[in-house]
C-alpha positions in Angstrom: 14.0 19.7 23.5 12.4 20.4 19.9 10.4 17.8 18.1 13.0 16.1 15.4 10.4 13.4 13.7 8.0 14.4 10.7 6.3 12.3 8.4 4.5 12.8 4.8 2.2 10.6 3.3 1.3 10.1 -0.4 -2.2 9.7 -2.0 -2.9 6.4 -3.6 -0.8 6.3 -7.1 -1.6 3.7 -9.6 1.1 1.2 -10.9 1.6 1.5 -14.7 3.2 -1.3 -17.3 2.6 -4.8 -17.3 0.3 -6.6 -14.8 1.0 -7.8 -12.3 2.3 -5.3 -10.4 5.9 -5.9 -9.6 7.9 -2.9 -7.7 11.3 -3.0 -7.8 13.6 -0.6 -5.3 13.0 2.8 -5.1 15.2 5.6 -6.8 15.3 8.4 -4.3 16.9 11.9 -5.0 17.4 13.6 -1.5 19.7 16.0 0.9 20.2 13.9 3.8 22.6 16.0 6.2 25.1 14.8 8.6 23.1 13.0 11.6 19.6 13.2 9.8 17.7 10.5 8.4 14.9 9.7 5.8 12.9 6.3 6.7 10.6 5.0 3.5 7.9 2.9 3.8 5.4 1.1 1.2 2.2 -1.0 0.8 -0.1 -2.0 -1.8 -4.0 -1.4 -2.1 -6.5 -3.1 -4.6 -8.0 0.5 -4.8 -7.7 4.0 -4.4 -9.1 4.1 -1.3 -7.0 1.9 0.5 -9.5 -1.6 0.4 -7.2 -4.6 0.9 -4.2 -3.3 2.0 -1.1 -4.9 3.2 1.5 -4.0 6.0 3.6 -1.0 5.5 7.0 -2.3 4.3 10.6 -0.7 3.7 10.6 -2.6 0.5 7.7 -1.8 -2.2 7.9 -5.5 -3.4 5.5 -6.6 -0.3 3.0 -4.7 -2.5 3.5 -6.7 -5.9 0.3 -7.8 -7.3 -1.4 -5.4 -5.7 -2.6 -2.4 -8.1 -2.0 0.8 -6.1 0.5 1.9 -3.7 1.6 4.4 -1.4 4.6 6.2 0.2 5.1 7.2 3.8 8.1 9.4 4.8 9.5 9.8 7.9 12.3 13.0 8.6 14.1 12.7 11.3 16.3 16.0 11.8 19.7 16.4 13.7 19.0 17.0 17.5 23.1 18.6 17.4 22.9 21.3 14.5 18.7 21.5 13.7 19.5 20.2 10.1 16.8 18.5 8.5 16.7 16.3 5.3 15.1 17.1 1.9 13.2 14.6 -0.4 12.9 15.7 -3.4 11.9 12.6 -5.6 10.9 9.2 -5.0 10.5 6.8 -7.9 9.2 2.8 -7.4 10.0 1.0 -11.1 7.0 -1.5 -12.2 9.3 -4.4 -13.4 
């Protein structure tokens, strides 16, 4: 049996527009073959280092107010064929 899980991480990215932060949903361009998955998850820093930060969340709204965020991806690939999913793009709106 082959390892079928990988994850990504992003840096901290800075919200821009009004203040406070408010995220809406992500807008998420990806190939996501049959029996593969993409999991996204969110959360919200005062900094860019990561100082304050709050639980990792499928939904970026658990980091409104909070000035920075980040992305974690997980890939989970088809144990059947080997096929593994692609993101390409992964936009959070600042409402």
């Amino acid at each position: 049996p082959g390892n079928f899980e990988s994850f990504a991480q992003s840096l901290w990215t800075r919200g821009t527009g009004p203040q406070p932060m408010v995220y809406g949903q992500p807008i998420v361009a990806a190939v996501v073959p049959f029996d593969t998955e993409i999991a996204l998850e969110f959360r919200g820093a005062i900094d860019n280092q990561g100082s304050k930060t709050t639980a990792w969340s499928d939904d970026p709204s658990m980091a409104n107010g909070f000035e920075y965020l980040q992305m974690r991806a997980t890939f989970r690939a088809s144990a059947l064929t080997g096929a593994r999913p692609i993101l390409n793009h992964v936009v959070v709106p600042n409402l």
